[in-house]
N, C-alpha and C positions, 0 to 999 in steps of 0.2 A: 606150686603156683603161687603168685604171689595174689594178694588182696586187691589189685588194683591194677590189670592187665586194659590195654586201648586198644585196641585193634585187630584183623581180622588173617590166615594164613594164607602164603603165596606157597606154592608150591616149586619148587628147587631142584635141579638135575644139577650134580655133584659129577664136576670130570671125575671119566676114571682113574685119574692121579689121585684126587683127593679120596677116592672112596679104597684105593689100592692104600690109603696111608703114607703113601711116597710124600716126601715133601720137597717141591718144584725148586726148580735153583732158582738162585736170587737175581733180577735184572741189571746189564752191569751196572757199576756205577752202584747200587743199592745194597743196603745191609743182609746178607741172609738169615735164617736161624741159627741164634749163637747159641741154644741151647738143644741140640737135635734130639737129645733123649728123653727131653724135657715133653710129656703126654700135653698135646693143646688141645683140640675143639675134638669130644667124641660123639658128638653126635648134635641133632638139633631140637629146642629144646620151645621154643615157639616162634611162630612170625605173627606179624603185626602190621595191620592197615591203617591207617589216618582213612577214619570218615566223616563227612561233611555233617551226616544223621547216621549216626551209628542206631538206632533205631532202627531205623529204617533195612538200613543193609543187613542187621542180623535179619530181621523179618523174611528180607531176601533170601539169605541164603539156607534160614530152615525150612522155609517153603520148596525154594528149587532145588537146594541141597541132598537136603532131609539131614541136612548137620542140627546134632540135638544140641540148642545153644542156651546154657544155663543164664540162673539169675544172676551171676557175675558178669555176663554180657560175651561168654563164650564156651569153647568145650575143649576137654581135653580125650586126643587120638592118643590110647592104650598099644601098646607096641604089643605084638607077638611075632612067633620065628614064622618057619615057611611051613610048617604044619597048622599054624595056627594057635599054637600055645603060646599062652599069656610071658612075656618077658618082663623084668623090671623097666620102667617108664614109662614117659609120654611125651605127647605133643604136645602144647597149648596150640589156642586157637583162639582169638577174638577180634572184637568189633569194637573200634572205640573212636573218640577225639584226637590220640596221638599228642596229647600234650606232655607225655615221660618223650618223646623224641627228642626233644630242644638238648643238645645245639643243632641239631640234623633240620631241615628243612625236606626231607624226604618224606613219601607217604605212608612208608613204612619202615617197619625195624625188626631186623633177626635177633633172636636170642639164640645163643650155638652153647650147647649143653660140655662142660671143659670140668678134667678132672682134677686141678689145683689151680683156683684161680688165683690165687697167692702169688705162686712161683710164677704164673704166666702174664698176669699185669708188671711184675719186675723184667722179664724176659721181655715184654712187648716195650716198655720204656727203655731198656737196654739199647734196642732193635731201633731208637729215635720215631715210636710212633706215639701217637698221639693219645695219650691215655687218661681219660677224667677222672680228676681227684676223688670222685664221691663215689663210695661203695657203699653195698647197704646187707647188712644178715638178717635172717629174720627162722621163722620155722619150718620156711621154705629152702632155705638155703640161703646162699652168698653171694653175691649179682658184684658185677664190675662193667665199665662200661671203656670203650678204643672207638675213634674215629676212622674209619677209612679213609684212605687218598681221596676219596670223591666228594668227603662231607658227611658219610652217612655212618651215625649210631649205631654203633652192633653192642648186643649185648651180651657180656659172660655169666654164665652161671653155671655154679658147684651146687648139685644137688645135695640135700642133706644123708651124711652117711649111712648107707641101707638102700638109698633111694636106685 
């Protein structure tokens, strides 16, 4: 997790193309995957709300939730398989200002958890999308950040090896 998470998670139903792994053709007229071997988004790695009083709303959601939300202003959902045992990762989860969104005027932002973010910020510029210059490492990992067609901020990140 990084030091400085904003916001709070939405909750996501993944066609079952996307969760088959299949990667959908390309719209005509538009570029496909020019790198199909190339591993992109394994999984998801947090989401992110813009709030007005981020106060306020965690309050909210530990109360109605019963989400345990730490002093960093959120929590992290521990994955396990379908017995219950603990797997490697997590979820983030926070409540914040949303001021890391900018350029996105949206009120929230995914972060989708990707196994070379290297290869796949060069594959995603290949592919003529919109990809912001500033990446950042840290001992959390490696963060990169793509525009969607709509405007809105998605965020990569390459866990640190082990993770």
């Amino acid at each position: 997790m990084r030091k400085q998470f904003t916001a709070v998670v939405l909750i996501l139903a993944l066609p079952p193309l996307l969760a088959s792994g299949q990667t959908p053709p390309a719209a005509p007229g538009k570029p496909g995957p020019q790198t199909p071997a190339l591993k992109r988004v394994t999984g998801i790695g947090g989401v992110f709300i813009k709030a007005r009083d981020p106060k306020a709303l965690r309050a909210w959601y530990r109360d109605h939730l019963g989400i345990d939300v730490q002093v960093w202003g959120g929590t992290a959902f521990h994955w396990a398989d379908a017995e219950g045992k603990p797997t490697p990762g997590s979820t983030a989860w926070m409540v914040g200002d949303g001021s890391n969104f900018a350029p996105s005027e949206a009120p929230f932002m995914v972060n989708y958890r990707v196994a070379d973010l290297d290869a796949l910020l060069a594959a995603l510029r290949a592919e003529g999308c919109k990809v912001l210059e500033k990446t950042e490492a840290s001992d959390y990992g490696k963060f990169g950040w793509v525009m969607d067609p709509e405007g809105n901020k998605v965020e990569l990140w390459e866990p640190p090896a082990g993770s």
